[in-house]
N, C-alpha and C positions, 0 to 999 in steps of 0.2 A: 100728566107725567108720562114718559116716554115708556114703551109696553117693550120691555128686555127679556119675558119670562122664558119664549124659545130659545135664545143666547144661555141663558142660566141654566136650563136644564141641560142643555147640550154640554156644557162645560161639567155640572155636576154628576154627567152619566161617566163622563173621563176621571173623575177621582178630584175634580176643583173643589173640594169641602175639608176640612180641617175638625179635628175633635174639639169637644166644648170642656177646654180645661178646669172652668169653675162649678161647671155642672158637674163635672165626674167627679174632680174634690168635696164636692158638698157630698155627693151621692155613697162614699166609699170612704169618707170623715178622713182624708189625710188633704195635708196642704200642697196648695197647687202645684210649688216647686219642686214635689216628689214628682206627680204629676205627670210633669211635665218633662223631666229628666226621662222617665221609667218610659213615657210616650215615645221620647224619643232615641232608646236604644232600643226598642221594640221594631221602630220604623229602621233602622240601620239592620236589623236581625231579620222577624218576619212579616214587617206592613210591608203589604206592596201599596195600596193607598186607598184612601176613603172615599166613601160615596155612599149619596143620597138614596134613599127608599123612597119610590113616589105612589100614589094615588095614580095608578096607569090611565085610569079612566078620565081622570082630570086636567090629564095632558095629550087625549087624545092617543095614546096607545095600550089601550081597554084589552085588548084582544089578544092572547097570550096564547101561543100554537107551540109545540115541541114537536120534531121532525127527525124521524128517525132514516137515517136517508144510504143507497148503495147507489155507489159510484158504479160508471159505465166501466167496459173491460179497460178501455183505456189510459183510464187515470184510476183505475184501483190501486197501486203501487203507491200515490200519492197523496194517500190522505191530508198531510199538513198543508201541502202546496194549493188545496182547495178550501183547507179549513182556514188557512190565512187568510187567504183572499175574502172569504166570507166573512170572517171577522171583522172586514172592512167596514160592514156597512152599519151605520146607526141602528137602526134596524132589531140587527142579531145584540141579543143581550147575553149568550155564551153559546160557543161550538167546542164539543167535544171530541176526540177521535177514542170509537169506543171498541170494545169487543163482542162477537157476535155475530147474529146474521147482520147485521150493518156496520157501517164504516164512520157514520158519524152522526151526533145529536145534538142539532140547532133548538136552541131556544128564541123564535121569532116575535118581535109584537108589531104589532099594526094596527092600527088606525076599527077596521072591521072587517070582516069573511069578504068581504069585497077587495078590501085592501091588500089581504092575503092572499085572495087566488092570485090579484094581478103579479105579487111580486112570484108564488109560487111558478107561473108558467113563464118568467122569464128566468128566475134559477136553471129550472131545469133544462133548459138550452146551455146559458151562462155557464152553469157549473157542470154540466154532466152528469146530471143523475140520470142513474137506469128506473130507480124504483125508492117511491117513498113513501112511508107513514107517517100521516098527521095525526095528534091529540092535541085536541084544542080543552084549555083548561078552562074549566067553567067555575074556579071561584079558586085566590089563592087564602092560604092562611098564614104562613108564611115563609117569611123570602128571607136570603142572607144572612140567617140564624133573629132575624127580627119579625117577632108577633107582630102582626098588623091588625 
C-alpha cells in the first residue's frame, strides 16, 4: 500500500482533522445531534480549527527549540512583517510578537541539533536577527491543553 503518512501529517499540522462526534456524545452522555449543533456554533464563534497532537519523535520532528529572538536596528519596527514571513515555514509550530528584551518567540522543531543549527544560521541572515536565545526543551508534558 502506497506510504501518504508525510501528505497526512502535513495536511493535519493545517487544521485537516474534524472532532469525533460519537466519541464526545458517548463521553459527556448527550446525543450526537446536540453535539454536533453546539460543534458547530462554537466553530462560527471561537474554533479557528482542529489539529492533531503528534508523537514529534515519530515523525521525525523530536527536537523542540523556543527562540527568543531581537531583530536588527532595521526591521525592529516590523515585528509582524518578519513574524509572517516566519510563520511561513512548516517548520515553526508558533511565533509570537512578545514584550520585553525581545521582539519575538519561535517555537521551532526539527528533525535534530544538527537540523537546527542548519536552519538557525540561515534565519539569521534570512530574517535579521541581531541576537538570539535558544531553549531547547528536553521532554514535553503537555501541549495544546492535551496530557501526552
Amino acid at each position: 500500500m502506497k506510504d501518504i503518512k508525510p501528505k497526512l501529517i502535513s495536511l493535519f499540522k493545517k487544521g485537516y482533522c474534524t472532532p469525533q462526534i460519537a466519541r464526545i456524545a458517548k463521553k459527556i452522555k448527550e446525543p450526537s445531534t446536540t453535539i454536533h449543533y453546539n460543534i458547530k456554533k462554537l466553530e462560527e464563534e471561537a474554533i479557528k480549527t482542529y489539529k492533531a497532537v503528534f508523537d514529534y519523535n515519530q515523525i521525525g520532528e523530536g527536537h523542540c527549540t523556543f527562540l527568543l529572538v531581537n531583530l536588527k536596528e532595521e526591521k525592529y519596527g516590523q515585528p509582524e512583517e518578519i513574524a509572517e514571513e516566519i510563520a511561513k515555514s512548516e517548520r515553526i509550530e508558533s511565533v509570537d510578537i512578545v514584550t520585553g528584551e525581545y521582539e519575538l518567540l519561535i517555537k521551532l522543531r526539527s528533525e535534530d541539533i544538527d537540523d537546527y543549527y542548519a536552519w538557525i544560521k540561515e534565519a539569521i541572515k534570512k530574517y535579521n536577527f541581531a541576537k538570539t536565545i535558544s531553549l531547547t526543551s528536553l521532554k514535553q508534558l503537555k501541549t495544546e491543553f492535551v496530557e501526552i
